[in-house]
C-alpha positions as CSV (number, residue, x, y, z in Angstrom):
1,X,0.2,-15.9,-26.3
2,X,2.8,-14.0,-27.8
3,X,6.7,-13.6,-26.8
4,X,5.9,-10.4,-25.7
5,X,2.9,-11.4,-23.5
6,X,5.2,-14.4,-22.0
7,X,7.8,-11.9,-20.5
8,X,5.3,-9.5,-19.1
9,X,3.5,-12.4,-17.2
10,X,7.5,-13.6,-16.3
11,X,8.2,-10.1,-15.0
12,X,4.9,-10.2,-12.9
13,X,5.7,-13.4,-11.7
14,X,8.9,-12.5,-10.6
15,X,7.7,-9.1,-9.3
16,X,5.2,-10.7,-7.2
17,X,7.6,-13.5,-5.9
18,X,10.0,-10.8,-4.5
19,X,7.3,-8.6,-3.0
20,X,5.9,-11.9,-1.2
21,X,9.2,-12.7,0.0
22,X,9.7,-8.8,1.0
23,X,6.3,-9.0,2.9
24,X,7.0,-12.4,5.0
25,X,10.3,-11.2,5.9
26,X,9.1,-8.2,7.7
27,X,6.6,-10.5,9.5
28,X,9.4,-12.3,10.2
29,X,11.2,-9.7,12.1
30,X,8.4,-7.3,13.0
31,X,6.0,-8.2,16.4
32,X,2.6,-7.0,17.6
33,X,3.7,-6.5,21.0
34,X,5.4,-3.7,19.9
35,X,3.3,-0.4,19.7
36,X,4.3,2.7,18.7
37,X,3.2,5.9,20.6
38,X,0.8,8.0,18.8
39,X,3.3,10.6,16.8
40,X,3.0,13.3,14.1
41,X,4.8,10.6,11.9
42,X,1.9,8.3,12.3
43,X,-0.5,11.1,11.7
44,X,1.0,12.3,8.2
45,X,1.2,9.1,7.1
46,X,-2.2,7.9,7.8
47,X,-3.5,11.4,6.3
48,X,-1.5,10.6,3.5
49,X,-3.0,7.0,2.9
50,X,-6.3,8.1,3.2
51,X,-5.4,11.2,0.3
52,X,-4.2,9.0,-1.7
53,X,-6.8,6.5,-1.8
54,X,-9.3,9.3,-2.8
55,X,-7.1,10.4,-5.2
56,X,-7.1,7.3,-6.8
57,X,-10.8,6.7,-6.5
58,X,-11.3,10.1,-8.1
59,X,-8.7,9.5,-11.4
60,X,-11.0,5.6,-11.8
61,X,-14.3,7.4,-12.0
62,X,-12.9,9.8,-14.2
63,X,-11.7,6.9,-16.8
64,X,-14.8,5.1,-16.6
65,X,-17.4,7.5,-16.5
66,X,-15.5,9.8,-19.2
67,X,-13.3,6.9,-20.9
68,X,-10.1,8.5,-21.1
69,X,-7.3,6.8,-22.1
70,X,-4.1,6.3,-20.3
């Protein structure tokens, strides 16, 4: 393991830490009892998950199967 390899995996580590901690305090504070009406908001954003997923999905197969490079 290099020096260079050691601070990626630190900055990962670290990354990850702050993004669990991120995540548990929004469970913290956040409740299930709570629903939100059904709102154009809720719509776009969903449509937008769903977009972006396939977009993803599409820009893998094309590295695999056609082994582009970053």
């Amino acid at each position: 393991m290099t020096c260079a390899d050691f601070r990626i995996e630190c900055s990962a580590g670290i990354i990850k830490f702050l993004g669990y901690q991120l995540q548990a305090g929004g469970l913290k504070y956040t409740s299930l009892v709570e629903f939100e009406p059904f709102t154009d908001n809720l719509l776009l954003g969903g449509t937008l998950i769903v977009l972006s997923i396939l977009i993803m999905e599409l820009n893998i197969r094309e590295m695999i199967f056609f082994k582009k490079t970053f």
